[in-house]
C-alpha positions in Angstrom: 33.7 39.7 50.2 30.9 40.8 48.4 32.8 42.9 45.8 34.7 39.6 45.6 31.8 38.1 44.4 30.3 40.2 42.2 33.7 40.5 40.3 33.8 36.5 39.7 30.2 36.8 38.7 30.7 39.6 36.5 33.6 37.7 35.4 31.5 34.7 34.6 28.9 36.2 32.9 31.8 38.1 30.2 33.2 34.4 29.9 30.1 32.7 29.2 29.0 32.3 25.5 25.9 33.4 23.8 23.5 30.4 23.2 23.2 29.7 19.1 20.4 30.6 17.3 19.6 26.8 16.4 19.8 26.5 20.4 17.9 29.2 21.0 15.4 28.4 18.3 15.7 24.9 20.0 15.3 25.9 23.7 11.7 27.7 22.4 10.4 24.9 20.9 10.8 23.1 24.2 9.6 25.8 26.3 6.4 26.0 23.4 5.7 22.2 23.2 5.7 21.8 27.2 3.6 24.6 27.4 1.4 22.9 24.5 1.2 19.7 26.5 0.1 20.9 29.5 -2.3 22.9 28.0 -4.1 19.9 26.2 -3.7 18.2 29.2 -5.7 20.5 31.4 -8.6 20.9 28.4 -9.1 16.8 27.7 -8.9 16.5 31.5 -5.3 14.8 31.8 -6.0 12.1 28.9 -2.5 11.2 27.7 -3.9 9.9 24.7 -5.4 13.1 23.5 -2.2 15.3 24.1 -0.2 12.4 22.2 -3.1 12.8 19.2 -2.1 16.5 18.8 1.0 17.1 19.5 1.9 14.1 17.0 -0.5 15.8 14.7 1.0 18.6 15.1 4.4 17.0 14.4 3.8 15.5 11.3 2.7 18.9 9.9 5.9 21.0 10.7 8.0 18.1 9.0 6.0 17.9 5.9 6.4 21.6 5.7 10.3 21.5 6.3 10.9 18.8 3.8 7.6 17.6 1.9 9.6 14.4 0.6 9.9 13.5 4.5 6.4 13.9 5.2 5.5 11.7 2.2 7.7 9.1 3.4 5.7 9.4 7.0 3.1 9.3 5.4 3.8 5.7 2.9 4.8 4.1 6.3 2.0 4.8 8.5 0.1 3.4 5.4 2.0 0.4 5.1 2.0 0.3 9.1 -1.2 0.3 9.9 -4.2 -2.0 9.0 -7.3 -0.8 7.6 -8.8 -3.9 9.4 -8.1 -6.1 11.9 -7.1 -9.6 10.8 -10.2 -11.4 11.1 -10.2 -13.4 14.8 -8.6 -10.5 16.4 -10.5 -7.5 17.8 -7.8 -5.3 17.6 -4.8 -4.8 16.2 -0.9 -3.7 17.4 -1.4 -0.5 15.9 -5.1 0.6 15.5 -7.2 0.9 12.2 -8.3 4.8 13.6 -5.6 6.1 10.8 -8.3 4.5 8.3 -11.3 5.5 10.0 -13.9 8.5 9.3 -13.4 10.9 11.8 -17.3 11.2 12.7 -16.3 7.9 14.6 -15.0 9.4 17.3 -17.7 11.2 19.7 -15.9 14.5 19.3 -16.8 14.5 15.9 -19.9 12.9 15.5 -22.3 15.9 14.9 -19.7 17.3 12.3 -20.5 17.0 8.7 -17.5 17.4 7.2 -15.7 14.6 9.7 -16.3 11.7 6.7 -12.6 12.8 6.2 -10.3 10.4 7.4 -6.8 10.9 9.3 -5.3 9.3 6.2 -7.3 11.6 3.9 -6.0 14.5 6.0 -2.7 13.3 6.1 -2.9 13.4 2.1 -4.3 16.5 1.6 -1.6 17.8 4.0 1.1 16.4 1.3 -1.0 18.0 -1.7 -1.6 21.2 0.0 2.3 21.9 0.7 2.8 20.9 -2.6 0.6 23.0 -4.1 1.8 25.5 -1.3 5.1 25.6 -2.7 3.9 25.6 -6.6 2.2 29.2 -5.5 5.3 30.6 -3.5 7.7 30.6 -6.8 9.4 27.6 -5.0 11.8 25.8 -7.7 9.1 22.4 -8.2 10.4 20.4 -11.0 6.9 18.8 -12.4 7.9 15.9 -14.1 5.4 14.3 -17.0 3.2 11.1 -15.8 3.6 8.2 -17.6 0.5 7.7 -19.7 -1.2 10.3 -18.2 -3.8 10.5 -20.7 -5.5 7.2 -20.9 -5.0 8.0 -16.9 -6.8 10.6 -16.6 -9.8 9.4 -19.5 -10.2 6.2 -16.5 -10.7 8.5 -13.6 -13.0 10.7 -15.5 -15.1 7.7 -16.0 -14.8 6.5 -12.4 -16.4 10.2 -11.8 -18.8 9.8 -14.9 -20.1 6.2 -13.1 -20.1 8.0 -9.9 -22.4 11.2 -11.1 -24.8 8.1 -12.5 -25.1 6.6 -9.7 -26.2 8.9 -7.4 -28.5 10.6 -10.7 -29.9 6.1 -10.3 -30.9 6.7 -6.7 -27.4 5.5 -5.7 -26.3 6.3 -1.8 -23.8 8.6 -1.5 -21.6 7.2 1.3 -21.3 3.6 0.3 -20.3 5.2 -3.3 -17.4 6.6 -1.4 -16.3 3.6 -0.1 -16.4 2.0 -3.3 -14.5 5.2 -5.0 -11.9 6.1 -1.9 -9.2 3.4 -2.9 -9.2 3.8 -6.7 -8.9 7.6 -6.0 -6.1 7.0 -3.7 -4.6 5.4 -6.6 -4.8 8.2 -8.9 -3.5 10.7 -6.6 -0.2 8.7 -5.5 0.2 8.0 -9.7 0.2 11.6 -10.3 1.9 13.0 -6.8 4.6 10.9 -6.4 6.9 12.0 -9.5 6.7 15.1 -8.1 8.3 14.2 -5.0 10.1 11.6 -5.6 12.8 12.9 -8.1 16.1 11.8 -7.1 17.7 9.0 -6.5 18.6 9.2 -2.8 14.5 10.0 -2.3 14.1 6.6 -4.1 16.3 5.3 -1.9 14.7 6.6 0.8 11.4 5.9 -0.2 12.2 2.0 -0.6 14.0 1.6 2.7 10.4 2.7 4.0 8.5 0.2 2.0 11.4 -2.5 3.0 10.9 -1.6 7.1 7.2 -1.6 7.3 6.6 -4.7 5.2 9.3 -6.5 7.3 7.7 -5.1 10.1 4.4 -6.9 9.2 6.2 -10.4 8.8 7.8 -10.0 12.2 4.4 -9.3 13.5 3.1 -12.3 11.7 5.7 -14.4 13.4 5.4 -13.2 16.6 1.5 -13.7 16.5 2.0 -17.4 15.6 4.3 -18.3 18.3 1.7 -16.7 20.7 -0.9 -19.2 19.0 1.5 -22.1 19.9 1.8 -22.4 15.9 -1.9 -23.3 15.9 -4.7 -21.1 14.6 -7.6 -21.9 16.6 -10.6 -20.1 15.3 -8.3 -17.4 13.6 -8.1 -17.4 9.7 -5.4 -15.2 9.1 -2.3 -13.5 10.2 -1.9 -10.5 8.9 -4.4 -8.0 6.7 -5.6 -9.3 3.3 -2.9 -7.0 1.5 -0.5 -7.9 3.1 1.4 -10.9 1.5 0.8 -8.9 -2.1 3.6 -6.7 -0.2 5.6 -9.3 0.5 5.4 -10.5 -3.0 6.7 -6.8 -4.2 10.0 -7.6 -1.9 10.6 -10.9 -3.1 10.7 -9.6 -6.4 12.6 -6.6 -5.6 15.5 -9.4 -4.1 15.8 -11.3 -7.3 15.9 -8.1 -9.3 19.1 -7.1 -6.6 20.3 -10.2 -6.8 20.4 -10.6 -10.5 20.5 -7.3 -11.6 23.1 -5.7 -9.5 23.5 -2.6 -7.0 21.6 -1.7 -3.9 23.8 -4.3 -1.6 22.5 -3.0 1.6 18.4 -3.5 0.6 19.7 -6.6 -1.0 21.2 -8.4 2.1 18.3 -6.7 4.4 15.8 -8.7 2.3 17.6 -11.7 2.3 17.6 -11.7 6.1 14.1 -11.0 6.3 13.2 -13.6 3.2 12.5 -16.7 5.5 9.9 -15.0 8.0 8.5 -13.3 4.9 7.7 -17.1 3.1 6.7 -18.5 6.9 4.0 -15.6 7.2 3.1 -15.6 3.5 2.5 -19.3 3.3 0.5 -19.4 6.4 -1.3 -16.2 5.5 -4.2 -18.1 4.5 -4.9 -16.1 0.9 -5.1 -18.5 -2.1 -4.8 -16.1 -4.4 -1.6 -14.8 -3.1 -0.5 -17.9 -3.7 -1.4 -17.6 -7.4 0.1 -14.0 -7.5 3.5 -15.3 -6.4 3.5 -17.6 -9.1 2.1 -15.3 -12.0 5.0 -12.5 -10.1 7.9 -15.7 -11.2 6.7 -16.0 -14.5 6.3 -12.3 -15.2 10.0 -11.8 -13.9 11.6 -14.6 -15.8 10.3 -12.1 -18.7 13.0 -9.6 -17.5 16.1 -11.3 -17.2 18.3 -12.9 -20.1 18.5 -16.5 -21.5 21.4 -17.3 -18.7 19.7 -15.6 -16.2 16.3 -17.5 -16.8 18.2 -20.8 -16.6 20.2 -20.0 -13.6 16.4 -19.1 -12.0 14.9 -22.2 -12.9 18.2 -24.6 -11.6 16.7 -23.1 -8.3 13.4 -23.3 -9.3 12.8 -27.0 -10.2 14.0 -28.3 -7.5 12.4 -26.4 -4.8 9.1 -26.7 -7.0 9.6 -30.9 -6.7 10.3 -30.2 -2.9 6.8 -28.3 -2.8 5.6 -31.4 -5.0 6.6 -34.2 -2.4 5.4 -31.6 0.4 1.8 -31.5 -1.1 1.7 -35.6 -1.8 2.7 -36.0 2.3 0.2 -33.6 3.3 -2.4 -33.3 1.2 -5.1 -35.3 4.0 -3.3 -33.3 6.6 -5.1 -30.9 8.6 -3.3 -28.3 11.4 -0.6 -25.6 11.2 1.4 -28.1 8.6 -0.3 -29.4 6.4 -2.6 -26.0 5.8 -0.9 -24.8 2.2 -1.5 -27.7 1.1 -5.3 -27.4 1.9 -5.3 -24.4 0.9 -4.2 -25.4 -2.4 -6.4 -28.2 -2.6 -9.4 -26.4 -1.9 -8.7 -24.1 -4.9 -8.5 -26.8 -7.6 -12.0 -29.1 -6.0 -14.5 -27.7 -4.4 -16.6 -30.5 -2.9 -17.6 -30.3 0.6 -15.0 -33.7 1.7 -12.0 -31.9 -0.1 -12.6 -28.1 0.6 -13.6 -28.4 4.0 -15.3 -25.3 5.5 -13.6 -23.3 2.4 -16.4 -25.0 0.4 -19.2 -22.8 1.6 -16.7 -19.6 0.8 -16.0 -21.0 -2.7 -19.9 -21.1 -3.2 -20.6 -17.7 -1.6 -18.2 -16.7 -4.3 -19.3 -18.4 -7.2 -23.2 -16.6 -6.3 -21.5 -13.3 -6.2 -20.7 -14.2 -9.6 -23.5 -15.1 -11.1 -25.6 -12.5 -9.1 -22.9 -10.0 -10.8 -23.7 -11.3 -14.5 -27.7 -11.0 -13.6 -27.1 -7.3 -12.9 -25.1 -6.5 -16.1 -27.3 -7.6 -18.5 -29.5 -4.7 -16.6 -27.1 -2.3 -18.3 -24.1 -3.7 -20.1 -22.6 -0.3 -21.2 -22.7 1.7 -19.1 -23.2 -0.1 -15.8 -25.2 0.3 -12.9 -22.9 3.6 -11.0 -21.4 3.5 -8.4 -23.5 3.8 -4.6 -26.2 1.4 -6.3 -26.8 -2.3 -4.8 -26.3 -5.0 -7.4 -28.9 -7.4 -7.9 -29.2 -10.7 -5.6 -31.4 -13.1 -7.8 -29.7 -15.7 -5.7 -30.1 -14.3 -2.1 -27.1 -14.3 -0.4 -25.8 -15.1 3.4 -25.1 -12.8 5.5 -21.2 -11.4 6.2 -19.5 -9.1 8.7 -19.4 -6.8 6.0 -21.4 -3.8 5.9 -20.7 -2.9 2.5 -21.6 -6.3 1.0 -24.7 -5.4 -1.1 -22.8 -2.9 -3.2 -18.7 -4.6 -3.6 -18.7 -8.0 -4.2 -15.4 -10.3 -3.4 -14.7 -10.3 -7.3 -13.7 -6.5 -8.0 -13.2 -7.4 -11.3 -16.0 -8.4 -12.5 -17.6 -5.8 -9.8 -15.9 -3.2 -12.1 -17.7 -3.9 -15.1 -20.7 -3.9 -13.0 -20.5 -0.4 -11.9 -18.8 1.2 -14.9 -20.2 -1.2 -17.8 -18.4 -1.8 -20.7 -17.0 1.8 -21.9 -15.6 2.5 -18.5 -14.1 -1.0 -18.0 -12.3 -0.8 -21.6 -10.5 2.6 -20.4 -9.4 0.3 -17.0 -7.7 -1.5 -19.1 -6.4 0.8 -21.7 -5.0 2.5 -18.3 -2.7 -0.3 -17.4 -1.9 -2.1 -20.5 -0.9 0.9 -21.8 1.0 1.4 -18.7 2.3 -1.8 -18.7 3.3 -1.0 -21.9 5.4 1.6 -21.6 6.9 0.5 -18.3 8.1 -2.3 -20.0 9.7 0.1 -23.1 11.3 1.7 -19.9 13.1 -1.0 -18.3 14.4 -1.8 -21.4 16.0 1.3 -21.7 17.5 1.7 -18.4 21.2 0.6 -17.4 21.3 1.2 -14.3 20.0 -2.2 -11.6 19.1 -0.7 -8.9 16.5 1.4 -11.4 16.1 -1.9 -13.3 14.6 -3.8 -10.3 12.0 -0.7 -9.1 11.0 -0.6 -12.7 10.2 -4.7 -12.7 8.7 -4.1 -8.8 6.4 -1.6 -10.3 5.7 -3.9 -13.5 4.6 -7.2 -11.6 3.1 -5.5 -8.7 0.2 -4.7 -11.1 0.0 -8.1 -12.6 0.0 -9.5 -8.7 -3.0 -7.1 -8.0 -5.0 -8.0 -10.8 -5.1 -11.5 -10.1 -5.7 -11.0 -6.5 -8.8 -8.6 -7.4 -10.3 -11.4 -9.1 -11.4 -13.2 -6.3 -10.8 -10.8 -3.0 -11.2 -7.4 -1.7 -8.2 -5.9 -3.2 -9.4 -2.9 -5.4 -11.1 -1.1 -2.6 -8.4 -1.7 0.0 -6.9 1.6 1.0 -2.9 0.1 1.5 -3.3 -2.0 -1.8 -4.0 0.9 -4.0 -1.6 3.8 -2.3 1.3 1.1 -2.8 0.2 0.4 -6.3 -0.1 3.8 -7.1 3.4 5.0 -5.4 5.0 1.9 -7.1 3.5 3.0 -10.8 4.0 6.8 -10.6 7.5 5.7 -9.7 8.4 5.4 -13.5 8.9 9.0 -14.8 11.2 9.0 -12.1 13.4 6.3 -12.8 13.8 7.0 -16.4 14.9 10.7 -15.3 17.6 9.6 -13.1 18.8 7.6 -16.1 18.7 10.0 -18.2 20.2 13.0 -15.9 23.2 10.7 -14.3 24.3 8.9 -18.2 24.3 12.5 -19.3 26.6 13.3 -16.2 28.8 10.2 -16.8 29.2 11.2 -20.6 30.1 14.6 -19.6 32.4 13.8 -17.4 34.2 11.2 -19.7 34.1 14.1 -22.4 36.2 16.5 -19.9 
């Protein structure tokens, strides 16, 4: 009986196959995370939370090292995920600002100097490093020319110029990197993401993760409002600041599908989402968005032909007269309804029995501004630096805003401010020039699909400008990574142009 045995186990163990390598390699990992997890569960004294931190942590660092373009795309959509605020009337949010947050927040990091980094930060220089990683390994890294890079790179050397003044004026160094942390964001995506992002299935990719979050944010809007029983209460808003200057970008992006040509499946996923989008943006609450989506029309009727622009404005007349008639039924109407047409109305008069409770924020505003033209005649070319207070000669309320002695709600003119004259000439040397060449671009690509990023990447500068003029918008982390990602975009396109017409003409050639 027992030799029995042993000969069918014997038998058994011949018979049975050797486990892969990948499931091998596979079966580790398991053995190695598990092992992990219960570790950190034993050291942070069986908080969930904390193991969840590292090992996710620990995630997003072995992907970005097996395939850097995936951890870039992790990292775009935890941008675009996330909210570097709450919405103002909520304490939280669904998913929590800490990705934004200095890490000397948290009481494990308090005492640490070096914890002003933030998981975002981190999660950047992570992308960087590998890159750079793989530069010093002899790994093939095709780095592709920046568009404009010069008058780029003369802007940020002035942001850095203002900066060093600044702090040499008395300036305080933390609130200077609040000022600075967008705009630098902005620089790195403009340069990084070309060399990343360099074929056309990675831009594919890449806008499939801009198309999820966004519509992620508009569900989230909905969903938020039907909670409210359609009625705001004491909230103001939403969803974040930024993020109905996102859903501009889409809408955009659909008539550039739509009219252009090619990229069926995003077109007919935006279309879907298109309604919630408008519901959301509409009762988002931000004027200037409102503005932005008109000044985003206009800029793309620049883009399409003659027939094109007529076909656009047989749809646009008319639903311009519906919004006409919609604004003469509502404009005394208060509640859920009627609030565009406030909103609109508050914009053009600003008189206590028309503006409503927006009156006092159009004042606060217009004191900003002239508190901002008192402190440049202090010193006009050069500005003030950044980290330095600007001057109050008309003393103003106070906000929930910590930073509101040094960034005023008007980052335009706040730019000139800090960087005076010299430095706010190269700001806009940087994107007209940009602008400029984006727009000698799209003219010389065939392709749609290509055609529609380049005009996405166009207007979604125009839309931020115009937005910076009267909000928050130029020190907003998620505004100026999506700017930047969208610009540094266009040595990309152009090089799939070029590389698949070459292919095509070879081919034909054969």
């Amino acid at each position: 009986m027992y030799r029995a045995n042993d000969s069918v186990f014997a038998e058994a163990t011949i018979l049975t196959p050797e486990p892969e390598p990948e499931s091998r390699s596979f079966m580790w990992l398991v053995v190695a995370m598990s092992v992990i997890t219960a570790s950190l569960l034993l050291v942070t004294g069986g908080s969930f939370m904390a193991a969840a931190v590292v090992l996710g942590a620990t995630a997003v660092v072995a992907l970005t090292f097996y395939r850097l373009d995936w951890g870039f795309y992790l990292f775009i959509g935890m941008v675009l995920l996330c909210d570097q605020f709450p919405p103002r009337g909520y304490d939280t949010t669904i998913i929590g600002e800490q990705y934004f947050q200095n890490l000397k927040g948290l009481p494990l990091f308090a005492s640490v100097d070096f914890a002003v980094l933030s998981p975002l930060e981190l999660h950047l220089l992570l992308v960087v490093g590998v890159w750079v990683l793989l530069i010093a390994m002899g790994k093939r890294v095709l780095l592709q020319k920046v568009t404009g890079w010069l008058p780029a790179l003369v802007f940020f050397f002035c942001l850095a110029i203002s900066a060093a003044f600044g702090m040499a004026r008395g300036g305080d160094f933390l609130p200077a990197l609040w000022e600075l942390r967008a705009l630098i964001y902005l620089g790195l995506m403009y340069f990084l993401v070309p060399q990343i992002i360099q074929t056309r299935s990675q831009l594919i990719t890449l806008m499939w993760v801009c198309i999820g979050a966004i519509s992620f944010k508009a569900l989230l809007g909905i969903v938020r409002i039907v909670r409210l029983g359609f009625a705001f209460g004491e909230r103001t808003e939403l969803t974040n600041h930024e993020d109905p200057l996102f859903f501009i970008s889409l809408i955009v992006m659909l008539l550039g599908l739509t009219l252009y040509g090619g990229g069926e499946r995003q077109k007919k996923f935006i279309r879907w989402m298109l309604v919630p989008m408008l519901f959301v943006f509409f009762l988002a609450q931000r004027r200037a968005a409102y503005i932005a989506l008109v000044v985003a029309v206009i800029g793309f009727l620049f883009t399409v032909s003659k027939a094109e622009r007529a076909a656009i404005l047989r749809i646009l007349l008319p639903a311009i007269g519906v919004f006409a008639v919609y604004m003469a039924i509502f404009w005394n109407t208060e509640g859920t309804i009627g609030l565009p047409a406030q909103l609109v109305k508050s914009s053009i008069w600003n008189d206590k029995q028309t503006a409503g409770e927006r009156y006092y924020s159009n004042m606060y505003r217009e004191y900003e501004n002239y508190d901002l033209a008192q402190t440049l005649k202090r010193s006009p070319l050069i500005g003030i630096g950044f980290g330095n207070k600007y001057d109050q000669p008309i003393s103003l309320v106070g906000i929930p805003f910590s930073l509101r002695d040094y960034i005023p709600h008007n980052e335009i003119y706040w730019l000139i401010v800090k960087m005076g004259a010299i430095g706010f000439l190269f700001f806009w040397l940087f994107f007209d020039l940009y602008i400029f060449q984006a727009a000698h671009t799209f003219l010389g690509l065939r392709d749609p699909y290509l055609k529609t990023i380049c005009a996405v990447s166009i207007i979604a500068i125009m839309g931020q400008i115009v937005v910076s003029f009267v909000d928050l918008q130029l020190t907003f982390y998620r505004n100026m990574i999506f700017l930047g990602a969208m610009m540094g975009l266009m040595p990309t396109l152009g090089m799939i142009d070029t590389t698949e017409r070459a292919a095509r003409i070879s081919a034909e050639t054969r």
